[in-house]
VOBA-1610 file (N, C-alpha, C; in pm, whole numbers, padded with zeros to 5 digits, always signed):
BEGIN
Unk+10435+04951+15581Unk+10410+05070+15502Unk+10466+05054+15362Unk+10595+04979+15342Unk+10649+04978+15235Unk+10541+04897+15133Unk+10499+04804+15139Unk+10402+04732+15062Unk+10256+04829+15017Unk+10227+04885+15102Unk+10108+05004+15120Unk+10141+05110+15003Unk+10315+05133+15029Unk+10354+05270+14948Unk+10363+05214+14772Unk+10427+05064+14768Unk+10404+05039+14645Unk+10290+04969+14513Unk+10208+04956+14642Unk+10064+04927+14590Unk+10018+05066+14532Unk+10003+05155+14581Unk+09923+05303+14581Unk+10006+05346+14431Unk+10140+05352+14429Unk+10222+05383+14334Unk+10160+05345+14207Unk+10150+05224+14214Unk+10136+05148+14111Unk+10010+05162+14038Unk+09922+05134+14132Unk+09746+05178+14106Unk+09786+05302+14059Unk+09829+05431+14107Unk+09840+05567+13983Unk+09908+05605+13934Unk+10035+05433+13853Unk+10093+05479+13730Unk+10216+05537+13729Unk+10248+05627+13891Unk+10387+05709+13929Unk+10499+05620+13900Unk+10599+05654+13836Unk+10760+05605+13899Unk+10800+05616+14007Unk+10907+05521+14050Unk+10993+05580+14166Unk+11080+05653+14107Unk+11134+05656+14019Unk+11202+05784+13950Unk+11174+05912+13997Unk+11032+05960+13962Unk+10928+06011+13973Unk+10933+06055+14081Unk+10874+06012+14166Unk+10898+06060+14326Unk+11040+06058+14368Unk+11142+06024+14395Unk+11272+05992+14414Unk+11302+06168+14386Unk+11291+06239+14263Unk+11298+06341+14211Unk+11209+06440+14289Unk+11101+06417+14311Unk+10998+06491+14375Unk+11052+06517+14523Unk+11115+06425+14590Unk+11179+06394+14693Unk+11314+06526+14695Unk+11351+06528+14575Unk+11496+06569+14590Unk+11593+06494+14615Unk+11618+06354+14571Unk+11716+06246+14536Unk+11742+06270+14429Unk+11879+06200+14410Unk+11965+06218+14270Unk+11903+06069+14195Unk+11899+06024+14266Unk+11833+05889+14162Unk+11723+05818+14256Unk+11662+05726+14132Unk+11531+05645+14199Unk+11532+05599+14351Unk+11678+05557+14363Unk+11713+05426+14463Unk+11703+05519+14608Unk+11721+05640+14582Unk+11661+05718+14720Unk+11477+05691+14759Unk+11372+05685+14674Unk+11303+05613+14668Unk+11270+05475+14728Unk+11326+05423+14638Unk+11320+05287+14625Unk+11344+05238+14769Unk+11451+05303+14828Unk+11501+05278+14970Unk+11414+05267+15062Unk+11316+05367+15073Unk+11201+05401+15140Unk+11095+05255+15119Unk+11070+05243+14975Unk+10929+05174+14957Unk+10978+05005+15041Unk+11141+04971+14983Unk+11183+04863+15022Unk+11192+04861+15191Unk+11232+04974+15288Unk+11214+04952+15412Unk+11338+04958+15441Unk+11423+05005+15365Unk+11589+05015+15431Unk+11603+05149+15466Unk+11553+05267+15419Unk+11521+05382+15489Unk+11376+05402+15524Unk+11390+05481+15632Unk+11278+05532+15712Unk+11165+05632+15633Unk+11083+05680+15629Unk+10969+05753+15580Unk+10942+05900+15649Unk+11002+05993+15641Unk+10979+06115+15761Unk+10860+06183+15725Unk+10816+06286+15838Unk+10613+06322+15821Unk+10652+06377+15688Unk+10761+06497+15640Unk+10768+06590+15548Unk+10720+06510+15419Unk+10871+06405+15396Unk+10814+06315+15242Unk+10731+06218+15246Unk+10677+06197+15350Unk+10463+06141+15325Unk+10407+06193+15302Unk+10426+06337+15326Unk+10283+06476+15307Unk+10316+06445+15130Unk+10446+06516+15093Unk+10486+06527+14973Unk+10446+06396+14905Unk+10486+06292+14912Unk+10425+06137+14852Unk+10288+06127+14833Unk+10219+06154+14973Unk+10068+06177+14960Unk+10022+06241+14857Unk+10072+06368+14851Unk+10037+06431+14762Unk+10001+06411+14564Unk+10125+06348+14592Unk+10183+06278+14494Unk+10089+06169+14405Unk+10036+06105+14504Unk+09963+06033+14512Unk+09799+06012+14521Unk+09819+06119+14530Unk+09656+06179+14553Unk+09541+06124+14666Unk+09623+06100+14759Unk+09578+06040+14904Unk+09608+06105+15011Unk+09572+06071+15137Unk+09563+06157+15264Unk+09717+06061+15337Unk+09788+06149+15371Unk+09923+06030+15490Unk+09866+05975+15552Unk+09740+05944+15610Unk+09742+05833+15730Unk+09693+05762+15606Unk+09630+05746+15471Unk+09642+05599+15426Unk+09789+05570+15398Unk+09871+05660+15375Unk+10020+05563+15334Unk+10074+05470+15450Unk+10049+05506+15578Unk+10092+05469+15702Unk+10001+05380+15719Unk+09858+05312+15704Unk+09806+05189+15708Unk+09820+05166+15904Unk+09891+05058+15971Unk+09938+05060+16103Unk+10107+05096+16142Unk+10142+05165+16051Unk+10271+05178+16072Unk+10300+05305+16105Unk+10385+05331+16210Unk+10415+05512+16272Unk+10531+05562+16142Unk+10422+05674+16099Unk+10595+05782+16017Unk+10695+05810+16159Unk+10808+05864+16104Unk+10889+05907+16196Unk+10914+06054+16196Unk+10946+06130+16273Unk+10923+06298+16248Unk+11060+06354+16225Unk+11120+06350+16109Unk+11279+06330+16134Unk+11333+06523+16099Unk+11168+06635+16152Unk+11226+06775+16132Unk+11306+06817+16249Unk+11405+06877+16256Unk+11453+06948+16361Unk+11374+07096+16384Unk+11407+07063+16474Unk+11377+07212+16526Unk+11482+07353+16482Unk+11441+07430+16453Unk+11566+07570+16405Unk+11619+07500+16259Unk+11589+07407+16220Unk+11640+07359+16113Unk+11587+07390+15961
//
């Protein structure tokens, strides 16, 4: 997914700054974390990324499962 997420990025120009912020991270590297594969991808910030991006979440996910990281009552 991470390769998927920084292809798409790139083709429309976004920062990870950019999203990182959109995200609600204090800096890029909350981002960056994600695209590199050292953090996980939850459904919430794919919808939001998608969006972002101007694509549907199952292309960001390609063959790779998001993870659903909402709680419940949360």
């Amino acid at each position: 997914m991470n390769k998927k997420l920084r292809q798409l990025r790139l083709q429309k120009g976004v920062s990870q700054s950019f999203i990182s912020k959109k995200l609600g991270y204090a800096h890029p590297s909350g981002y960056a974390n994600i695209e590199m594969g050292r953090n996980g991808l939850s459904l919430k910030n794919a919808v939001i990324i998608a969006e972002i991006l101007g694509v549907d979440v199952a292309e960001l996910s390609s063959d790779e499962k998001l993870h659903n990281s909402n709680k419940i009552g949360a």
